[in-house]
C-alpha positions in Angstrom: 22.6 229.5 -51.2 25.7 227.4 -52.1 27.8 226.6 -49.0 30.4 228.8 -48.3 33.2 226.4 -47.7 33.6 223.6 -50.0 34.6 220.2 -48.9 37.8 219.3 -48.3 39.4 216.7 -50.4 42.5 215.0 -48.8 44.8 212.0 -50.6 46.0 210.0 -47.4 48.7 206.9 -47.7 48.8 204.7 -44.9 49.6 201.2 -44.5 46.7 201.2 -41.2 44.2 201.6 -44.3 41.8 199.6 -42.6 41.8 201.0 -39.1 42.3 204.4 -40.9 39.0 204.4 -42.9 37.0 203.4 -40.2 37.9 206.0 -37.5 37.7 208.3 -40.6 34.0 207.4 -41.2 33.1 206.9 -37.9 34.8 210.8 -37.7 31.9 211.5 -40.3 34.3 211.4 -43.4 33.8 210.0 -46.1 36.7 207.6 -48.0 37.3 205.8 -51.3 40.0 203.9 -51.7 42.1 203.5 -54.9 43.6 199.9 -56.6 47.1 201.2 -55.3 45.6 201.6 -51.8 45.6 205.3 -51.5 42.8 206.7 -49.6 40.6 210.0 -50.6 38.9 211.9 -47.6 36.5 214.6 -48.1 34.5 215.9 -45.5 37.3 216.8 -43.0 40.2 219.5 -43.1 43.9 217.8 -43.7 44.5 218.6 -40.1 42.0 216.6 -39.0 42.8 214.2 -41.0 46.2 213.9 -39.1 45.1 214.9 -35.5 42.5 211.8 -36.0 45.7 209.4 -37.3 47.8 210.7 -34.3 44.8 210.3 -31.9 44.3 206.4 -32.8 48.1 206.2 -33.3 47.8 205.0 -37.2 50.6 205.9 -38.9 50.3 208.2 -42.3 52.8 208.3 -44.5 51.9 210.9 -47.3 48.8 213.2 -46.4 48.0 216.2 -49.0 44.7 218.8 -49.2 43.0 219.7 -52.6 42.2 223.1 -52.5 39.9 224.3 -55.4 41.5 227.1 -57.1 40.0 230.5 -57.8 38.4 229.5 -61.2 37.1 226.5 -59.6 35.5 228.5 -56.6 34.1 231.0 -59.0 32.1 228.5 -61.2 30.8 226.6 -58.4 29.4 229.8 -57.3 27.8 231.1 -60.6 27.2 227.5 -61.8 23.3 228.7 -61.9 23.9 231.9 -63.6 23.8 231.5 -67.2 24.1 235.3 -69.1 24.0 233.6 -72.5 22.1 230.2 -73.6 22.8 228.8 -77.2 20.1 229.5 -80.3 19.1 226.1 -80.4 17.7 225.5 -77.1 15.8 228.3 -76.8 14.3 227.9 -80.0 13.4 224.1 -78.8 
């Protein structure tokens, strides 16, 4: 049974990047960074996200959730529900 809260995706700009991804992990996030320093968190709601940073007193300057949208939540759900399958595979 799929889970019924996907994960939370979170863009976070800080310039405590460092300090920031490791209380994030150690939070049980998980964090990429980008080339331009940017950090993605998934794993953790935006407002934890931000009680964490306020917590270890890191300063965040831009922090914005990803929420999936409708469609999104709908073909995650019936990903494994396929009502029609082309000729050619099942004639394979």
């Amino acid at each position: 049974m799929p889970s019924s809260r996907p994960a939370a995706t979170a863009p976070a700009l800080t310039p405590d990047a460092g300090e920031f991804t490791q209380a994030l992990l150690a939070a049980g996030a998980n964090v990429t960074s980008s080339e331009s320093g940017a950090l993605t968190v998934t794993g953790l709601e935006a407002s934890e996200i931000g009680d964490l940073a306020a917590h270890k007193r890191l300063r965040v300057h831009e922090l914005s959730p990803i929420t999936a949208s409708l469609e999104d939540a709908f073909m995650e759900l019936t990903k494994d529900e396929v009502e029609y399958r082309p000729t050619e595979l099942l004639a394979a």
